[in-house]
DOKOLDO-597695 format. One record per residue (C-alpha): residue in one letter; residue number from 0; chain; x, y, z. Coordinates in pm, 1 decimal. Example, Ala and Ser with C-alpha at 12.3 -4.5 7.8 and 13.67 -1.06 7.14 Angstrom:
2
A	0	A	1230.0	-450.0	780.0 .
S	1	A	1367.0	-106.0	714.0 .
END
This chain:
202
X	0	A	0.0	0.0	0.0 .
X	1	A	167.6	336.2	-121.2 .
X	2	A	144.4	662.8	72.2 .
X	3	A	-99.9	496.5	310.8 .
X	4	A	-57.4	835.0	490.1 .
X	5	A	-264.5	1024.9	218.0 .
X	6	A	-534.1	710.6	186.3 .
X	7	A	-642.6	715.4	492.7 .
X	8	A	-878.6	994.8	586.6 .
X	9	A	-781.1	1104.4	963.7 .
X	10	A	-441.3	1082.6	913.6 .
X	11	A	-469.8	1278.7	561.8 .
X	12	A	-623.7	1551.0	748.4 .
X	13	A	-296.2	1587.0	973.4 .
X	14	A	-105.0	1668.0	647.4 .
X	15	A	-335.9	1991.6	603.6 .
X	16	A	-224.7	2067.8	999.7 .
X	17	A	131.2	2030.5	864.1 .
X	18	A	105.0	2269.9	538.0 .
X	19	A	-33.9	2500.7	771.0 .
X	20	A	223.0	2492.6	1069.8 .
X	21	A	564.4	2467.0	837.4 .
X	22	A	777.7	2606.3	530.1 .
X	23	A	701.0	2460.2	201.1 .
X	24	A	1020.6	2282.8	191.5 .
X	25	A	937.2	2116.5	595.4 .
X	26	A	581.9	2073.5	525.7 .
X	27	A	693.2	1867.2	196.6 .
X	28	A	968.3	1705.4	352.8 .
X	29	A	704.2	1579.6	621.4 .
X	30	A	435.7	1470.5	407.6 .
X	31	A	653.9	1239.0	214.6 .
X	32	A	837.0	1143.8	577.0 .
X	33	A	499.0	1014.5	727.4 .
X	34	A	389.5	838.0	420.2 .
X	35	A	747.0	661.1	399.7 .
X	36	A	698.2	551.1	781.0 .
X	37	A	379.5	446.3	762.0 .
X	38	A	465.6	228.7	487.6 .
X	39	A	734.2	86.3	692.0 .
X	40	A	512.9	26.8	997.9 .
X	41	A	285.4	-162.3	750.7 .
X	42	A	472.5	-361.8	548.3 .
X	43	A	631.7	-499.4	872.0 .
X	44	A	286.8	-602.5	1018.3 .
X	45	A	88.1	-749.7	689.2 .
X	46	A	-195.8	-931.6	844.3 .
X	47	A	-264.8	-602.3	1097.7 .
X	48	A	-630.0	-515.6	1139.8 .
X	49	A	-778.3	-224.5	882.2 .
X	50	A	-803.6	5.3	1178.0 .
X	51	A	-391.3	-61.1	1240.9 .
X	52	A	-360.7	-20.9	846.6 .
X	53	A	-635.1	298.5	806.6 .
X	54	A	-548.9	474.2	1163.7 .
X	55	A	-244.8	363.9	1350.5 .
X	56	A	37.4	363.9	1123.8 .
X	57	A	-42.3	670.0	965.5 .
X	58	A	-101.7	853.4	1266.0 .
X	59	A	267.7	681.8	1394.1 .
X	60	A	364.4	791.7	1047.8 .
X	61	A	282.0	1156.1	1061.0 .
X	62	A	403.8	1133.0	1483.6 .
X	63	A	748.1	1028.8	1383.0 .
X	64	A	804.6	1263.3	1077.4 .
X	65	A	744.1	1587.8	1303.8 .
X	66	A	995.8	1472.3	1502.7 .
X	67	A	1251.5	1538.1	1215.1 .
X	68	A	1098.8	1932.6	1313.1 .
X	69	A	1032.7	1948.6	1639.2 .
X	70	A	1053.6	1754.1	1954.0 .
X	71	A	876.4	1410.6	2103.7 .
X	72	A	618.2	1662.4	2288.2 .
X	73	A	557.5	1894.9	2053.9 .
X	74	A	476.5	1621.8	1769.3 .
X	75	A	235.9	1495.9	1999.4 .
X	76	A	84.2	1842.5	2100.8 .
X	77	A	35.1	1931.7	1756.7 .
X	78	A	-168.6	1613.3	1708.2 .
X	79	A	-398.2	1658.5	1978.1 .
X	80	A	-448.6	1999.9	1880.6 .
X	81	A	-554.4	1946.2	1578.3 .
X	82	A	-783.1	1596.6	1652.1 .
X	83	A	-1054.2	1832.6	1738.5 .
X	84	A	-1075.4	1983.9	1384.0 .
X	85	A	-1045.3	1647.7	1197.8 .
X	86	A	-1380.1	1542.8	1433.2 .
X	87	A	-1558.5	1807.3	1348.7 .
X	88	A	-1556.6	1806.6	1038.5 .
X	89	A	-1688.4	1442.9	983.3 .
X	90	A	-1927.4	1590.4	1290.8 .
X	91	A	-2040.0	1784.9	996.9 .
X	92	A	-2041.7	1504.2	750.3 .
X	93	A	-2236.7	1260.2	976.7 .
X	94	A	-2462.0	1569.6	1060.7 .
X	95	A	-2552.0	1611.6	705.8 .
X	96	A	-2616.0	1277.3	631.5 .
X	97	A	-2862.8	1242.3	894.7 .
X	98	A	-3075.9	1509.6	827.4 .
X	99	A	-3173.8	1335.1	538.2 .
X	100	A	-3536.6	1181.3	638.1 .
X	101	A	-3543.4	839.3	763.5 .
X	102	A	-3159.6	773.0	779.3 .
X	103	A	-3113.5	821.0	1122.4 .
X	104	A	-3408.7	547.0	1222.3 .
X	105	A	-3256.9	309.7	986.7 .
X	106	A	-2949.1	358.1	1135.0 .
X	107	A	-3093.3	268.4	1465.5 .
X	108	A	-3296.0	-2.9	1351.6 .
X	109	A	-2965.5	-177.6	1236.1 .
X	110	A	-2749.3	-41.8	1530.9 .
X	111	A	-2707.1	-358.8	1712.9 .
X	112	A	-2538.0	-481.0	1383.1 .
X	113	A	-2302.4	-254.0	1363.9 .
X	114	A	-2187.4	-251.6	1714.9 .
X	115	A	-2123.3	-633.5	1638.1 .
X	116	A	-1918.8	-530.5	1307.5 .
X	117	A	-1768.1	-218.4	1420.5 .
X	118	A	-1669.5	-343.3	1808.2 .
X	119	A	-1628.9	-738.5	1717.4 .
X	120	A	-1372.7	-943.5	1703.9 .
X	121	A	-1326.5	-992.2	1302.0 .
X	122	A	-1227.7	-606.8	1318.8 .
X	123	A	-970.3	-741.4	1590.1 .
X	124	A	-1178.6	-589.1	1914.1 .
X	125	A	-1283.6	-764.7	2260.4 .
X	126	A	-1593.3	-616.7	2351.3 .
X	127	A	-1872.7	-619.2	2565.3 .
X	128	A	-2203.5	-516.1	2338.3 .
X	129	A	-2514.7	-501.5	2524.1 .
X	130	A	-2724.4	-380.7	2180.1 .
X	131	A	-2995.6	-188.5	2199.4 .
X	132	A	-3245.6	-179.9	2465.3 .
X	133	A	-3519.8	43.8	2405.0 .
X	134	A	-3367.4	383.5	2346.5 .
X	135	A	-3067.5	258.2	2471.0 .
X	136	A	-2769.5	93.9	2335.2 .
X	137	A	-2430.1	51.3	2424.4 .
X	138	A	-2097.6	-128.5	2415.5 .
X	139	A	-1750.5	-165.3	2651.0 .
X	140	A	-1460.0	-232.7	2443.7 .
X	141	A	-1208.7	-428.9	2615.4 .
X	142	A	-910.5	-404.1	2361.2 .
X	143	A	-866.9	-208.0	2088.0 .
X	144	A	-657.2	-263.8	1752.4 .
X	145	A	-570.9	99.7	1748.8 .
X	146	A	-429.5	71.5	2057.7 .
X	147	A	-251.0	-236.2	2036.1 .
X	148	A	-64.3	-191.3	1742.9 .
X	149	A	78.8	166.8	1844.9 .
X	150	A	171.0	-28.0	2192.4 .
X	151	A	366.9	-299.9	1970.2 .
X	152	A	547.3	-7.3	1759.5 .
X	153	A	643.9	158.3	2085.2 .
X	154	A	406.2	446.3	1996.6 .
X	155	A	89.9	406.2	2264.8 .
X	156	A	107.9	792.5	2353.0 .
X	157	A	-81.2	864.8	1983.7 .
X	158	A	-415.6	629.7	2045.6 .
X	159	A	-576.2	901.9	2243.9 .
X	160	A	-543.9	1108.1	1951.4 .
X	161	A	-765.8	898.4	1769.2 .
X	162	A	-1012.0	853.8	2094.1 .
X	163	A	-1017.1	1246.6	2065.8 .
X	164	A	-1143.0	1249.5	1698.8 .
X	165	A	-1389.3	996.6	1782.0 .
X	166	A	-1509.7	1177.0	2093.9 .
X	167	A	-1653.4	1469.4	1844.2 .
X	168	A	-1745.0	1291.2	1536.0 .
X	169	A	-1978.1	1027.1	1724.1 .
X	170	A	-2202.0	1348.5	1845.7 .
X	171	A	-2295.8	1365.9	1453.6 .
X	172	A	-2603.2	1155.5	1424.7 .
X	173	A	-2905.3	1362.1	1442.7 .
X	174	A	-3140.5	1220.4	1716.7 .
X	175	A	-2863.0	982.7	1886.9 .
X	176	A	-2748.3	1077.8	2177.9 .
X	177	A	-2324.4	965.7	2264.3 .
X	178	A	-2175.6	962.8	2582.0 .
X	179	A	-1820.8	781.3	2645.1 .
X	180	A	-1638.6	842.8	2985.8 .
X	181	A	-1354.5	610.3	3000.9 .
X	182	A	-1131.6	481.6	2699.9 .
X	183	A	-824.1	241.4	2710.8 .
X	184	A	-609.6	418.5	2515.3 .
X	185	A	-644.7	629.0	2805.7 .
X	186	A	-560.2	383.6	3094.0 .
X	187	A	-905.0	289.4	3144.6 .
X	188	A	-1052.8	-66.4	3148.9 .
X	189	A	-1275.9	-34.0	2920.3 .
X	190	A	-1422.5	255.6	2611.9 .
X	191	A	-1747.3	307.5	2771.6 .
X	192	A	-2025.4	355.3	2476.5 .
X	193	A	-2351.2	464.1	2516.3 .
X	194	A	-2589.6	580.5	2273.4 .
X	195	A	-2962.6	713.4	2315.7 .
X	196	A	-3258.8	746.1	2073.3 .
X	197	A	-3421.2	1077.4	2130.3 .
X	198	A	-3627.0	1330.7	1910.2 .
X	199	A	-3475.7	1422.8	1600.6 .
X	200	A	-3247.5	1761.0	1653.5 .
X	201	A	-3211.5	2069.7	1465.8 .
END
């Protein structure tokens, strides 16, 4: 997979962060840096889940090729900076989509299947999924790919990045509540999610 970097959509975003923050010549230099590394991290770990190959080697990709720039810390701060922005913008995206009429009640009418594709184990998580209850639903994810293939890299301080994005863009589906409170890429024992059907919001 070439420049898996600029084909994965979080991690593409980070590049825009970088254009904006550095010379021509650095921002360059780091775009091709991170795509380069995340190639590496990839090509060493062939069978890794999609959410290693899509999130966590081209966040460790973009991670490490700051650090040609700046320091450890400040590679990291600039990340988690900038998480917001990527979240809100597929906020946005997931906002639009649901204000078209009847999405978000099929989405909830199917919700229980895709807590058991998006938090089960074929996409490499442990999880807890109590499905949906009423106007209730709700999962606890034990382990997370994300997280354990930027702990086997050496690079566990980025997953939170990723819970950060997540922790915006979930609040995008009109009419479905999300609350999450603890996440393990965090320290916690488990990504707490909960999700409620109410009244369709403006």
């Amino acid at each position: 997979m070439k420049n898996s970097v600029n084909k994965s959509a979080f991690a593409k975003e980070f590049l825009t962060m970088v254009k904006n923050t550095f010379s021509d010549e650095e921002a360059k230099d780091i775009c091709m840096l991170a795509n380069k590394y995340s190639d590496e991290f990839l090509n060493a770990h062939p069978d890794a889940y999609g959410s290693a190959v899509k999130v966590s080697y081209p966040f460790a990709g973009v991670y490490k090729a700051l650090q040609k720039y700046v320091s450890k810390e400040e590679a990291l701060q600039l990340m988690k900076d900038y998480a917001p922005v990527i979240g809100e913008k597929q906020r946005k995206a997931y906002w639009r989509l649901t204000s078209i009429p009847g999405v978000t009640s099929l989405i909830w009418a199917n919700f229980e299947k895709i807590m058991n594709i998006a938090g089960g184990e074929k996409a490499g998580y442990k999880s807890r999924i109590y499905g949906v209850q009423g106007n209730a639903a709700g999962m606890d994810v034990l382990s997370c790919p994300v997280v354990n293939a930027l702990v086997e890299i050496g690079m566990p301080e980025v997953a939170p990045i990723m819970c950060a994005i997540d922790q915006v863009y979930s609040t995008g589906y009109r009419g479905i509540q999300f609350k999450r409170d603890k996440s393990v890429a965090e320290g916690d024992d488990c990504c707490d999610y909960r999700y409620r059907r109410v009244k369709k919001q403006k």
